[in-house]
Legacy VTK file of the C-alpha trace (Angstrom):
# vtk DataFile Version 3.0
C-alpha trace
ASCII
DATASET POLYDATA
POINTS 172 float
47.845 96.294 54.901
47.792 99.198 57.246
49.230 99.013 60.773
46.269 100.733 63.264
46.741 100.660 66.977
44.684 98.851 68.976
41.311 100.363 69.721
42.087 100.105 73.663
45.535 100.872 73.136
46.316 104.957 74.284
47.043 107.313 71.320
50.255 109.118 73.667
52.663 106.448 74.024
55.333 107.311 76.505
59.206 108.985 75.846
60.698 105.829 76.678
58.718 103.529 74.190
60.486 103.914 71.041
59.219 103.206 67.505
60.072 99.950 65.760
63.292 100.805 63.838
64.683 103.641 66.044
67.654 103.817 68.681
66.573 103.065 72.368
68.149 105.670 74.100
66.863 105.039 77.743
68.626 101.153 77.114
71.633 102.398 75.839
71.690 105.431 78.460
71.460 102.843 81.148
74.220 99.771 79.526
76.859 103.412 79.820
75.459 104.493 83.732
75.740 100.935 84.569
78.861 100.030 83.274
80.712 103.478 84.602
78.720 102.792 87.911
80.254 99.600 88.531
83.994 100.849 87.398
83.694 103.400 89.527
82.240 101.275 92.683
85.242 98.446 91.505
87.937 101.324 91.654
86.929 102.687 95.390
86.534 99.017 96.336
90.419 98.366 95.407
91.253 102.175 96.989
89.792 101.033 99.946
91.236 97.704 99.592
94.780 98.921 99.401
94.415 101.495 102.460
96.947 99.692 104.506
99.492 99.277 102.150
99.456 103.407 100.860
99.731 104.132 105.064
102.331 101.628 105.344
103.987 103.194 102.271
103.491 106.740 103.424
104.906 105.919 106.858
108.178 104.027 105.494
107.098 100.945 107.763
109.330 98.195 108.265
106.494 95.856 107.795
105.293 97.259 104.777
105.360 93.846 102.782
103.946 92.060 105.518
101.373 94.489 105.256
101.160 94.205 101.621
100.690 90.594 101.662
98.244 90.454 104.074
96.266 92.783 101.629
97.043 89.866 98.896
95.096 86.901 100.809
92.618 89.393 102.002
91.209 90.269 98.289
92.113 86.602 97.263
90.265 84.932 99.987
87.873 87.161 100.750
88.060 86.878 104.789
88.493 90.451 106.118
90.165 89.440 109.165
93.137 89.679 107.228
92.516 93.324 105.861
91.902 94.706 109.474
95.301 93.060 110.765
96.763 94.789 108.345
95.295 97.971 108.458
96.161 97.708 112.303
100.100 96.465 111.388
100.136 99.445 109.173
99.335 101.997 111.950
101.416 100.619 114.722
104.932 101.608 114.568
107.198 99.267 115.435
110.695 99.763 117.027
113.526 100.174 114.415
116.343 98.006 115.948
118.870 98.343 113.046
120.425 101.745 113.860
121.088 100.656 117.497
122.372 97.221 116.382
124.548 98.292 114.009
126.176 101.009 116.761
126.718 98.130 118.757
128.560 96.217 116.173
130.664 99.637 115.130
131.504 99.724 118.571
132.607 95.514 118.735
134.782 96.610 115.650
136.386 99.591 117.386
137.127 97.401 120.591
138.385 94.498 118.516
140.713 96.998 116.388
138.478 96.691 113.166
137.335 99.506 111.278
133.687 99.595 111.388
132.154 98.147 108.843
135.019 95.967 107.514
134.363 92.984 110.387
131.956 90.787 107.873
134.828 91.474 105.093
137.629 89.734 106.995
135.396 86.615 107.754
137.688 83.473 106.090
135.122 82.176 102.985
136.328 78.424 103.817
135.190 78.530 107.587
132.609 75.642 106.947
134.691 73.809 104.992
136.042 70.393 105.328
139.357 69.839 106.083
141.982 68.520 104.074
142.672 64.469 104.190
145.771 64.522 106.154
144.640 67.399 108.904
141.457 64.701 108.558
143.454 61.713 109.742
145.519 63.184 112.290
144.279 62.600 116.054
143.479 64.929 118.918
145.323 66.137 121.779
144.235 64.138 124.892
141.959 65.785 127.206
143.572 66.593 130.565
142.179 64.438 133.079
142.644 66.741 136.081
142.226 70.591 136.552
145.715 69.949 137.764
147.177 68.791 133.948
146.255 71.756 132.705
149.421 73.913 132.102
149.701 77.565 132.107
151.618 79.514 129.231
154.765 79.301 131.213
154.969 75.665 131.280
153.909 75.639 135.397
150.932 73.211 136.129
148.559 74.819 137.600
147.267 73.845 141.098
143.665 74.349 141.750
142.290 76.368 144.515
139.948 74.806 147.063
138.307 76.794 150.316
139.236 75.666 153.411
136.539 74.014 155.175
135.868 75.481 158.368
133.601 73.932 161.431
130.331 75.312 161.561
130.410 76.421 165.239
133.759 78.288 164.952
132.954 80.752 162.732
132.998 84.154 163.699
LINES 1 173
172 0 1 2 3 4 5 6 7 8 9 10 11 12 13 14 15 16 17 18 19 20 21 22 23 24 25 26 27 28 29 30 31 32 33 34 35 36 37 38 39 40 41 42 43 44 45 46 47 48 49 50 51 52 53 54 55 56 57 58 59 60 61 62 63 64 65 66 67 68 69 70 71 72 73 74 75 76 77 78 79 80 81 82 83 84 85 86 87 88 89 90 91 92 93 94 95 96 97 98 99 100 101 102 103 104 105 106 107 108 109 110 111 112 113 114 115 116 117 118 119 120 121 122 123 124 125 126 127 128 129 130 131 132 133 134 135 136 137 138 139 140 141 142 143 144 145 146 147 148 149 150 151 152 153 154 155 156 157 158 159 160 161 162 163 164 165 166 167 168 169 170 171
């Protein structure tokens, strides 16, 4: 049995109808522009997607991993509210207090007669612990019950110090 086309069928069939057997390149041409259009749309989605965290990066912010995870819940939740807060984080510069506060502590050292930097070193390692039993047991000094109780280093009580009271229509 012979295969004849159709009598109403066209005797030029087209270049994208191929003949039963053969390779169809126009699928196969479009499974490869599909598949490297839609890496190539994933891979500026996640460039885009990362923007904040390469200017935070770039910048050597100090909120760069706040940044960063902001990015996270962004791709994971998919509310952008999160991406723009981060994209603005990432171009604000924020105020590095560590170089000033740590001149202020050089200078506490100095004034205290530490060298800088060896203050946190001499902090005692058993400050918050308990005491021993017998410091335990022991009572407390009584609290003086008067300013006047209160003894100097000298062994002198002390004596407080009161204004004088003075009428109100003889002041001058």
């Amino acid at each position: 049995m012979t295969a004849s086309a159709h009598p109403a069928a066209t005797h030029h069939l087209p270049v994208f109808i191929t003949a039963p057997g053969d390779t169809d390149v126009l699928m196969v041409g479009t499974a490869w522009f599909l598949l490297l259009a839609t890496l190539m749309v994933g891979i500026l989605f996640f460039r885009l997607h990362t923007l904040p965290e390469r200017i935070a990066h770039r910048g050597h912010k100090l909120q760069f991993e706040i940044v960063a995870v902001l990015g996270l819940i962004s791709l994971f939740t998919h509310q952008h509210i999160f991406w723009i807060a981060g994209l603005l984080l990432a171009l604000i510069d924020l105020p590095d207090f560590s170089g000033s506060l740590g001149r202020i502590a050089g200078s506490v050292e100095k004034i205290a007669g530490i060298e800088p930097g060896e203050g946190a070193a001499k902090v005692p390692t058993d400050i918050f612990v308990a005491p021993p039993e017998h410091e335990a047991a022991a009572e407390p000094p009584p609290a003086p019950e008067t300013v006047a109780e209160v003894k100097r280093g000298d062994g002198a009580a002390q004596t407080p110090k009161r204004p004088e009271l003075v009428p109100a229509g003889t002041r001058s």
